[in-house]
C-alpha positions in Angstrom: 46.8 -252.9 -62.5 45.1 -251.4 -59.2 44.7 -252.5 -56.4 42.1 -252.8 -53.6 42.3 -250.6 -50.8 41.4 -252.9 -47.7 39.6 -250.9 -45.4 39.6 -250.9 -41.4 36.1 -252.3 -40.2 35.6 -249.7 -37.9 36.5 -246.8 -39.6 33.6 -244.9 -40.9 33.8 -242.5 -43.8 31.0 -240.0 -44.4 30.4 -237.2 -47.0 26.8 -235.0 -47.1 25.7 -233.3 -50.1 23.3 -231.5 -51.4 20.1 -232.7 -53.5 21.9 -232.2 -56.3 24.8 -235.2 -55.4 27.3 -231.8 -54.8 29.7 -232.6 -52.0 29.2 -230.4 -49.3 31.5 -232.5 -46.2 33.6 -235.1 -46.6 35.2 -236.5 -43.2 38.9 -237.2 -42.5 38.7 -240.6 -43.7 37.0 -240.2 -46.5 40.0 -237.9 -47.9 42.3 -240.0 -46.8 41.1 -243.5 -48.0 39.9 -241.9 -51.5 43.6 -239.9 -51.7 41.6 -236.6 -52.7 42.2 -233.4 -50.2 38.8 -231.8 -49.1 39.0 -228.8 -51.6 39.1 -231.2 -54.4 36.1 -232.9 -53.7 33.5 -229.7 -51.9 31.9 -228.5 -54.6 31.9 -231.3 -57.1 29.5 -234.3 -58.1 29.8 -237.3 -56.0 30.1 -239.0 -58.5 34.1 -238.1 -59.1 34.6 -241.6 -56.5 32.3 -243.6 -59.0 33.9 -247.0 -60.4 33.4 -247.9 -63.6 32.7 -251.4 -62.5 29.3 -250.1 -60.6 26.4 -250.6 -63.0 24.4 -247.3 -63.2 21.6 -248.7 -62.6 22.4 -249.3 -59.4 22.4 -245.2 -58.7 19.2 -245.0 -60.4 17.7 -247.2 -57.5 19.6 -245.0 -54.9 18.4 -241.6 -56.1 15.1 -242.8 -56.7 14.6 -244.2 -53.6 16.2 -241.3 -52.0 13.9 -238.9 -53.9 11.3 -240.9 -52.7 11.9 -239.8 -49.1 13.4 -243.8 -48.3 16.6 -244.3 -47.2 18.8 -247.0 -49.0 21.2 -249.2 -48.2 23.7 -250.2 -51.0 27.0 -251.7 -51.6 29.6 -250.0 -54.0 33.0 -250.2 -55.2 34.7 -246.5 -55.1 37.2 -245.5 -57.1 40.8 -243.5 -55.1 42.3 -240.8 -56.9 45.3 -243.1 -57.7 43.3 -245.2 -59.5 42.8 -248.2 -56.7 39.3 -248.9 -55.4 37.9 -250.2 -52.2 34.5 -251.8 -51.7 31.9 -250.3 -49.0 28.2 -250.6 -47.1 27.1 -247.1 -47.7 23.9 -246.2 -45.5 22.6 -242.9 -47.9 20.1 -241.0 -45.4 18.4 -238.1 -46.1 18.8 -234.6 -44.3 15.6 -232.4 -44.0 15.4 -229.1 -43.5 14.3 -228.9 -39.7 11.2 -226.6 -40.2 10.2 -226.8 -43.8 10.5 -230.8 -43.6 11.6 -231.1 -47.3 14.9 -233.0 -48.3 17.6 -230.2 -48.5 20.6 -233.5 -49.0 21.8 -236.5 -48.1 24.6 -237.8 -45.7 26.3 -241.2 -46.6 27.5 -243.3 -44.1 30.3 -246.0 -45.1 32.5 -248.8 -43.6 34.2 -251.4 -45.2 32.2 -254.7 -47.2 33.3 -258.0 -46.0 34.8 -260.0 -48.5 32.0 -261.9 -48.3 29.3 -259.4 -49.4 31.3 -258.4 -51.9 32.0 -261.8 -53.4 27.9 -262.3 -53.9 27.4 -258.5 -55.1 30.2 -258.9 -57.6 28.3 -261.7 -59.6 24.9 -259.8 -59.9 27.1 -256.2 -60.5 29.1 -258.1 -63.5 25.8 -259.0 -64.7 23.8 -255.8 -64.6 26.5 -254.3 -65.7 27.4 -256.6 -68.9 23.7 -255.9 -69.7 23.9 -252.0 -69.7 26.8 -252.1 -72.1 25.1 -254.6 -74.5 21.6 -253.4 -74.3 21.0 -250.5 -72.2 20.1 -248.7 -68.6 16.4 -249.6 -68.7 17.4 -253.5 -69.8 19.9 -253.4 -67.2 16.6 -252.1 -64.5 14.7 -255.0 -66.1 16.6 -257.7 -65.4 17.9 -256.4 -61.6 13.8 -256.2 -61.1 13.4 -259.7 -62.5 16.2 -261.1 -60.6 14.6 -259.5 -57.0 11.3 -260.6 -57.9 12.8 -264.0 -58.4 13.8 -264.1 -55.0 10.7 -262.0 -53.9 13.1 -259.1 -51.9 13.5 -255.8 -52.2 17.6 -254.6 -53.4 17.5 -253.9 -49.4 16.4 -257.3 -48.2 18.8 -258.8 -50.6 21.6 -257.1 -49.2 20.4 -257.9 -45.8 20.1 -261.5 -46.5 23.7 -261.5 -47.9 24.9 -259.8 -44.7 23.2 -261.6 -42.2 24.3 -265.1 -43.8 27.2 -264.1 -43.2 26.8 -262.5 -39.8 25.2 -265.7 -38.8 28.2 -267.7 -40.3 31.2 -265.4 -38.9 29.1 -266.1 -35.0 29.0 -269.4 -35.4 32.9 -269.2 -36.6 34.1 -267.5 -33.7 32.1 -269.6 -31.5 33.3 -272.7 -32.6 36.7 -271.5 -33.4 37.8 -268.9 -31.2 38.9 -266.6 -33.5 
């Protein structure tokens, strides 16, 4: 069985690629959490990293959104080259061309999920993800749509209310506790 990879809070791992998802620049820590050297991931989909525990649909937001001209903030479970996987924030931003002002890629910006974010993520992921095997992408879309509306949020705001209940909890932790 693998095993999670438990990440460093502050380290930050970042990869750019072209509009196409083709790694262009993968940073130090990205190689080295992942367990891939930079010449086997330049040149090849992003997806290589992609857990088979994310629901797809989830990507379909992201490069939607991101073809949209809107960054997105998203939380996803990578898969390493040996197999193990480790749980991230990724901020996906968009990189212009500096005179033309048209998307020429996208940088990704990750550091590691709190257990906490992760815990609540998991349950909807399971879900969405149960439903794409069973019935389908667009059924999948559906229901992540209806459960949103049902808390009347955006994906974003969702994941911002997940993280700032927590925030708000781990403050009032250390405060009270020290730690």
């Amino acid at each position: 069985m693998n095993s999670q990879i438990i990440l460093d809070p502050q380290t930050l791992i970042v990869s750019r690629t072209d509009t196409h998802g083709i790694i262009e620049y993968v940073n130090k820590d990205f190689c080295e959490i992942s367990g891939y050297k930079s010449e086997e991931l330049i040149h090849h989909a992003h997806n290589i990293i992609r857990h088979p525990d994310m629901p797809a649909v989830i990507f379909k937001l992201m490069w939607s959104r991101l073809k949209e001209n809107h960054d997105i903030f998203a939380v996803v479970k990578n898969l390493a080259k040996n197999g193990d996987y480790y749980w991230v924030t990724t901020h996906f931003e968009i990189r212009k061309h500096p005179f033309e002002n048209k998307i020429v890629g996208y940088v990704a910006h990750r550091r590691a999920a709190s257990e906490h974010l992760v815990q609540e993520i998991s349950k909807l992921y399971t879900e969405l993800l149960q439903i794409e095997k069973a019935e389908g992408l667009d059924a999948s879309e559906k229901y992540l749509m209806d459960f949103l509306e049902s808390k009347n949020m955006t994906y974003d705001e969702y994941i911002d209310k997940i993280a700032v209940k927590e925030s708000m909890f781990t403050s009032l932790f250390k405060k009270l506790f020290g730690h």
